[in-house]
C-alpha positions, -999 to +999 in steps of 0.1 A: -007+208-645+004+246-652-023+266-633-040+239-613-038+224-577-039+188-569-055+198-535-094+189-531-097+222-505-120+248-520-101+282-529-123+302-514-123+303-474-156+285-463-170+317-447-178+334-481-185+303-497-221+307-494-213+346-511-206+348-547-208+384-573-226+410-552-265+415-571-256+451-574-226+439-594-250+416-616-274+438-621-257+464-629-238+445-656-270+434-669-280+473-671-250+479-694-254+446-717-292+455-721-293+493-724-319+495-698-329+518-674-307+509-642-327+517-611-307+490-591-277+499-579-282+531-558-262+560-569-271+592-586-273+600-621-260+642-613-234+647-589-240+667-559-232+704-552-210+721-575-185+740-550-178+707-531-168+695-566-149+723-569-130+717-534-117+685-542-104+700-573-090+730-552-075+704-529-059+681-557-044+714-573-029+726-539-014+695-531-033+686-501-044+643-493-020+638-527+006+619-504-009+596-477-034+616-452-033+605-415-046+573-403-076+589-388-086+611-414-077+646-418-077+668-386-106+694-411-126+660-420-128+651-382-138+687-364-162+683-395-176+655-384-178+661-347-192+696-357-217+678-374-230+657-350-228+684-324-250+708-346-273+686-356-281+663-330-266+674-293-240+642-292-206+658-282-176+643-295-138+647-298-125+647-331-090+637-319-101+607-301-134+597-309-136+596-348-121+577-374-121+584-413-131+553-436-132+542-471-169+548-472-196+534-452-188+500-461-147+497-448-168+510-413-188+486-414-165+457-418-134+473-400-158+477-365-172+439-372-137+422-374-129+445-337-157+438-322-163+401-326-151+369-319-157+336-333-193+325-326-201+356-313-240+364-320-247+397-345-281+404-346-292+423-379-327+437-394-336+418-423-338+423-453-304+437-448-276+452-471-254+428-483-220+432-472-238+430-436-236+392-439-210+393-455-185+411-429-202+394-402-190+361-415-153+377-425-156+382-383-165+344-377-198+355-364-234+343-365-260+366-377-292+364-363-319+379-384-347+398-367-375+402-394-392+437-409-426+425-420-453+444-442-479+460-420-503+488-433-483+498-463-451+498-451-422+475-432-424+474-392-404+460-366-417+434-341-400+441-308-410+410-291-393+392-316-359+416-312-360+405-274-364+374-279-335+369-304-313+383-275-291+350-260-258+354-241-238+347-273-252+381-282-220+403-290-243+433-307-271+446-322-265+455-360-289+485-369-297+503-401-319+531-396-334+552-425-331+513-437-321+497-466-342+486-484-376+485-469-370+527-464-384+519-428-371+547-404-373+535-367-400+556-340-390+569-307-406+543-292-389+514-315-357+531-301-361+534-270-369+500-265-341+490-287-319+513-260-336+495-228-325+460-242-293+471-252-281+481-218-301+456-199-278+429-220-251+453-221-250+446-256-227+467-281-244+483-309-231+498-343-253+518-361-252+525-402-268+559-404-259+569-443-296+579-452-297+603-422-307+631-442-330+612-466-364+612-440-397+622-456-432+635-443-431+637-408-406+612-398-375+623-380-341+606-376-330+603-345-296+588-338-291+557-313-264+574-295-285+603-282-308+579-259-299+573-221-272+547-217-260+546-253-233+567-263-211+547-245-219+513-257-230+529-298-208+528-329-224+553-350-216+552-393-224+580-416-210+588-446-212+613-477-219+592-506-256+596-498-255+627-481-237+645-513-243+625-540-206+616-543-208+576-537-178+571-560-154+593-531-156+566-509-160+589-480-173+573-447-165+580-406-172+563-372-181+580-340-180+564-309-163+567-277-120+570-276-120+528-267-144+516-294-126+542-318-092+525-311-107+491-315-124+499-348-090+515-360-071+489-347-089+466-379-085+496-399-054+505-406-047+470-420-075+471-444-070+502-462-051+525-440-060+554-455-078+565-489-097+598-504-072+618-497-080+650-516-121+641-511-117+645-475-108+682-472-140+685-499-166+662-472-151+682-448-168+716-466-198+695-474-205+688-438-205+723-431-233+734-458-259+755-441-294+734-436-308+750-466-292+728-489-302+693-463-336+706-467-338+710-503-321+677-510-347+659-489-377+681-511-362+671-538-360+631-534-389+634-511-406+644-550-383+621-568-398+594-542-442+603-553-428+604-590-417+568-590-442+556-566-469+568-587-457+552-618-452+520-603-488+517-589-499+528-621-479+494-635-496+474-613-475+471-584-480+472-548-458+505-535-445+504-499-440+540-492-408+548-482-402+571-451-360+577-456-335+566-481-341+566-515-354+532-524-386+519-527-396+486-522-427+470-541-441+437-543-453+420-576-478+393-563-503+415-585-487+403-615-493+369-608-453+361-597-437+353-568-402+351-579-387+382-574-353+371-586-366+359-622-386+386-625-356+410-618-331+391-645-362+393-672-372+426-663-348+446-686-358+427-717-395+431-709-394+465-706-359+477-705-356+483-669-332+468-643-342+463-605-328+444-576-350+415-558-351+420-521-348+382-518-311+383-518-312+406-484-329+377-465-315+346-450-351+331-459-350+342-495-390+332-493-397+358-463-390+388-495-399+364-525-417+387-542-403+421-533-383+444-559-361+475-550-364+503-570-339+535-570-352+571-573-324+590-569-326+596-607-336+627-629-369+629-635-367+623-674-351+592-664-376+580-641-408+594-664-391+570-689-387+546-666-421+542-654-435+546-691-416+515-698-431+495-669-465+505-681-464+472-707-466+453-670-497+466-664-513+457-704 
């Protein structure tokens, strides 16, 4: 038959079988087919600074990153980077050797996975977790190993007894998210170092997705994994701009790490998308180099972005986790009476012409965040005034 195949083997390799559409991808779509209020997916409604804009444009009109940009990302992109790093945290690194240019945070992600890890090799990840996490860990042929975040006093905390004790000798690395998506937890000093003192006791590798680092509220701080004793040497470290700039369509992400790891992760690399953004990168590379007034007002300005939403979604009838990085907060609607955070996502939009994303899908238990729902607030603030007037009808 024209189209068909008489083998019984499933198309799709048995590692993603388990993955289908992405739920930022569903929800997104259901968004557009409903007219709602999308505070799913998490991207900005208003692009970031207007002369960063304007130096991609400049780049695009000068020719430069048209053709194919070196495999590493751009010479300007990677003393950006290192300068960055340098300036802001103390962690020394050359940009010829010991950083690598990626198609956003994600391509990092998945490029140092499929390096780093062999068959059966344990990954152990903070869940709830974003979702390509799973994903590229079973691309690798590893096993994740969830370590829980559970509610405690209002927000999500990490039990370090349990990290330790997840620890075997299959245990290739530790996957860690801090600000984290989506429970906004950002990891202490203390959580750190203890992370640090495991890692090198085990000699574990680590790789570290670090998008939200300039998303921190109040008085928490972020405080990279590399800059603790024994860990710069063993620590993939993964930024990007999307979040920093409000640019997530650029697709701009890097890896720092030390010259080995960097060749390993690039190693995967160049046969996923050898090289992309071309004209972006000179523009990220500007970006990186804005003075900290503009870090500062970005954080104000979600930091207030952050009270407006939690305050209309307490005001609904929901309970708020507040949020100490990123711009996502996580909520749990056991006050309404439901458990099922799913259905109450995919009904939510004709309810009351919102769209959310339920937390569920980031666990390997979907019933440890059964009743958890992600909310965005990188909006305006018409938007998410509007937004929470909707929501209101869940409280009546």
């Amino acid at each position: 038959m024209t189209g068909m195949t008489s083998s019984t083997r499933p198309l799709l390799n048995r590692r993603l079988a388990e993955f289908g559409t992405t739920i930022f991808a569903e929800m997104s779509a259901l968004a557009l087919r409903t007219g709602a209020i999308n505070l799913g997916q998490g991207f900005p409604d208003t692009d970031g600074p207007e002369e960063i804009r304007e130096a991609a444009v400049r780049a695009l009109r000068d020719g430069r990153g048209n053709q194919y940009p070196p495999g590493p990302g751009i010479p300007e992109l990677r003393a950006a980077v290192a300068a960055h790093q340098e300036r802001r945290y103390g962690l020394s690194y050359d940009p010829d050797a010991e950083v690598l240019v990626t198609a956003g945070a994600t391509e990092a992600i998945a490029a140092t996975l499929l390096a780093l890890l062999e068959p059966d090799d344990e990954v152990i990840a903070f869940e709830p977790y974003y979702d390509s996490y799973a994903a590229c860990i079973a691309m690798a042929g590893g096993t994740r190993v969830p370590v829980t975040l559970r509610p405690y006093e209002g927000s999500f905390r990490l039990d370090l007894d349990e990290l330790r004790a997840a620890v075997t000798d299959r245990t290739r690395l530790l996957l860690i998210n801090t600000p984290h998506n989506p429970t906004g937890t950002v990891l202490t000093r203390a959580e750190l170092t203890a992370i640090a003192e495991l890692a090198v006791e085990r000699d574990l590798l680590v790789v570290t997705d670090e998008v939200y680092e300039h998303l921190v509220f109040d008085d928490a701080e972020h405080l990279p994994l590399a800059t603790f004793p024994g860990m710069r040497e063993r620590t993939v470290t993964i930024g990007s701009a999307g979040k920093s700039f409000s640019f997530t369509g650029w697709k701009v992400g890097w890896v720092t790490s030390t010259q080995e790891l960097v060749t390993a992760v690039r190693t995967a690399k160049q046969y996923l998308t050898y090289v992309s953004a071309g004209p972006f990168q000179y523009a990220v590379a500007e970006a990186l180099r804005l003075p900290d007034a503009y870090f500062d007002s970005f954080r104000a300005d979600l930091q207030r972005k952050r009270d407006l939403l939690g305050d209309g979604l307490r005001a609904a009838g929901f309970e708020v986790y507040q949020p100490q990085g990123t711009y996502f907060i996580t909520t749990d609607i056991t006050p309404f009476g439901d458990k099922d955070a799913y259905a109450f996502c995919r009904a939510l939009p004709e309810r009351c012409g919102v769209v959310a994303i339920p937390n569920s899908v980031f666990y390997d238990d979907p019933n440890a965040g059964r009743s958890q729902v992600r909310f965005a607030f990188c909006k305006k603030d018409d938007v998410l005034a509007e937004a929470t007037s909707r929501l209101q009808r869940l409280a009546s």
